[in-house]
N, C-alpha and C positions, 0 to 999 in steps of 0.2 A: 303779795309781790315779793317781800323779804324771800317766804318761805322758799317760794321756787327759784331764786336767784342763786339758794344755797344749794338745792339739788343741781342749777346747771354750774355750778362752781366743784361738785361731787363728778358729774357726769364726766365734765373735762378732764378732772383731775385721774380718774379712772381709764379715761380713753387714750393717755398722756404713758401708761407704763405701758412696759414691755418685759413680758415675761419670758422666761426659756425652758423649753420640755414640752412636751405632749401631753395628753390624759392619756392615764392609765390602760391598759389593756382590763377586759373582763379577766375573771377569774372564773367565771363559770360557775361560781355557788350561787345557794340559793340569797332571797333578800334575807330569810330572816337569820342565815349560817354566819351572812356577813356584819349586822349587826350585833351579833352575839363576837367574831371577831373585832369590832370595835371597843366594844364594851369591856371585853376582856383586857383590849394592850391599856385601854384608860384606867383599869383597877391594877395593872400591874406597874404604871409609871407612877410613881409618889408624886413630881412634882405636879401632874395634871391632877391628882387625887388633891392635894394641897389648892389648885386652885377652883377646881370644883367646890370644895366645901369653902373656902373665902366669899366666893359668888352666890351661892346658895344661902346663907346667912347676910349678906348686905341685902340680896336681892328679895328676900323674907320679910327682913324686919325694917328697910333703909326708905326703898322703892317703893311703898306705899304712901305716895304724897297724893296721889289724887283724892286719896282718902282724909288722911289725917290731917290737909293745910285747909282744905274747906271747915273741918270740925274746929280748928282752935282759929282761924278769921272768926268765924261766927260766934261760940259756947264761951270762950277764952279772951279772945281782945274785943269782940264786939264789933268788928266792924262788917264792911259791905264789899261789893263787887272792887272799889278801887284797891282797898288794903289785901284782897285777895290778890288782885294783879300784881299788887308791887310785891307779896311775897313767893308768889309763883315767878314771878320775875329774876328774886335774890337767890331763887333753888339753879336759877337755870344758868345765871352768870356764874354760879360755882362751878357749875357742870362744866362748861364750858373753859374756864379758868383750869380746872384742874385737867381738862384733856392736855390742852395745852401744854403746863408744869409736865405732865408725864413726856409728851413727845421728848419734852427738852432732859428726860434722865438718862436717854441712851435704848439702843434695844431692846433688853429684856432690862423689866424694870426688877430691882434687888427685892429680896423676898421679906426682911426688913421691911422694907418702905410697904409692902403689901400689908404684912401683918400690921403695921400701926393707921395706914388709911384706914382699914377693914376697923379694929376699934376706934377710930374717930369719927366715924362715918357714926358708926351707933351711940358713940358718946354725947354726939350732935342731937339725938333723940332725946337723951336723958336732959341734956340745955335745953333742948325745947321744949320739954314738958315742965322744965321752971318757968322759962318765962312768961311775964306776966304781963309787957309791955311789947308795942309794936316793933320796937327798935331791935332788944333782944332777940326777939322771934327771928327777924331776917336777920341777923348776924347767924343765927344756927342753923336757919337754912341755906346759907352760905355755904358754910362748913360742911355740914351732910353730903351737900350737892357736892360739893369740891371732892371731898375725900371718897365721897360713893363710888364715882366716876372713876376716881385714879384707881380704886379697886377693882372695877369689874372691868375698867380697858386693860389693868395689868394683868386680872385674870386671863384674858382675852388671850392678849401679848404670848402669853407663856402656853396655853393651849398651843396656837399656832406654831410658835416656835420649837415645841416640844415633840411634836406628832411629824411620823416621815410624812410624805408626799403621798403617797399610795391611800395613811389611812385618815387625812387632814379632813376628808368630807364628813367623815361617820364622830371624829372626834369633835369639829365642831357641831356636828348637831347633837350631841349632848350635851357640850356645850349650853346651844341654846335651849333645849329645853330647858334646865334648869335657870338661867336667868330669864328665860318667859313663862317658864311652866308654875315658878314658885309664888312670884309676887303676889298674883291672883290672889292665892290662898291667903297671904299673908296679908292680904286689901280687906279680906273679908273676916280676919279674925281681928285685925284691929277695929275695923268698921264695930263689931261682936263687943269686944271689949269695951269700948267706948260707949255704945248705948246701956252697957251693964252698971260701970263704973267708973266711967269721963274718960274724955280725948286725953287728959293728962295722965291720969295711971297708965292710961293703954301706952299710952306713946313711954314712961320708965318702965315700963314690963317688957317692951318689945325692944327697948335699946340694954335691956339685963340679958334677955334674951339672946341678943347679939354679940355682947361681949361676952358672955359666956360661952358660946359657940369658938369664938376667934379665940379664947384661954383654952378650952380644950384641942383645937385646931396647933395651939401653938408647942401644947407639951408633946400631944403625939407627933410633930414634926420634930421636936428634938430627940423623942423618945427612937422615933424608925433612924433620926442621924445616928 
């Protein structure tokens, strides 16, 4: 009941704007002329490139909770279906918390605040692969969730706002691919990791992983300024 109360709170909310413009005229090329035109304006705009790789690295190493919260409830604090709840619970009031905090930074969120969500987000991996106690644990999945969130809706944000009108379809579905195409992969090397060498190394290998992506993410963005 919750669930669908929040879709017709989504539905209204959407049937509520009004937008100005028409769709686009065809252009007459082919499918695959016009995705290689998307692909292209996406590699020639820095700041979509910048948010492409923030999103790709949270979404890699951050976004695999379905994996790695069931491995440390059970191998690590020992507990059962409730203590799973309540820290599937603690990921999703961050989520939720941190959409929020972004709406209230303004339009496009500072690239700042992007770059240190994006390491907090994974730094929150490295705290949770310390701790050892329930309490700990959900404070870091707090955090995760919070700052995962503000990164890939600011990703979001900045896609959108960056791409004209004309080519906003083809740039979000690269977009999504990579925030749905990577996690997968990333479920399944942690998953990997973990049976090799514990939910805890996996989860500091995969937030080193992360930060290190966002440190080189952050020189080559001063580097092309």
């Amino acid at each position: 009941m919750a669930n669908s109360l929040g879709f017709v709170i989504a539905i209204v909310t959407m049937a509520s704007l009004r937008t100005r413009g028409l769709p686009q005229p065809g252009t007459g090329q082919g499918v695959a002329q016009e995705i290689l035109i998307g692909l292209r304006y996406v590699w020639r705009t820095r700041e979509m490139m910048l948010a492409l790789g923030l999103c790709f690295f949270v979404s890699f190493c951050v976004f695999n909770f379905t994996v790695y919260v069931p491995l440390v409830v059970r191998t690590v604090l020992g507990l059962g279906a409730e203590g799973f709840g309540f820290l599937m619970a603690s990921l999703g009031v961050g989520a939720v918390s941190g959409a929020l905090s972004l709406g209230m930074a303004g339009p496009r969120p500072p690239r700042a605040l992007m770059f240190a969500a994006a390491a907090l987000a994974c730094g929150g991996l490295l705290g949770l692969a310390a701790a050892r106690a329930f309490w700990p644990a959900m404070a870091m999945l707090f955090l995760t969730g919070f700052f995962g969130v503000i990164t890939v809706v600011g990703c979001n944000t900045t896609m959108q706002l960056a791409s004209t009108d004309a080519l906003r379809g083809r740039v979000m579905s690269i977009y999504t691919l990579v925030w749905g195409g990577v996690f997968p992969i990333g479920a399944f090397l942690v998953g990997a990791m973990s049976e090799r060498w514990g939910v805890q190394r996996a989860l500091a290998t995969n937030g080193a992983i992360g930060l290190t992506g966002v440190a080189l993410l952050l020189g080559w963005w001063r580097l092309r300024r």
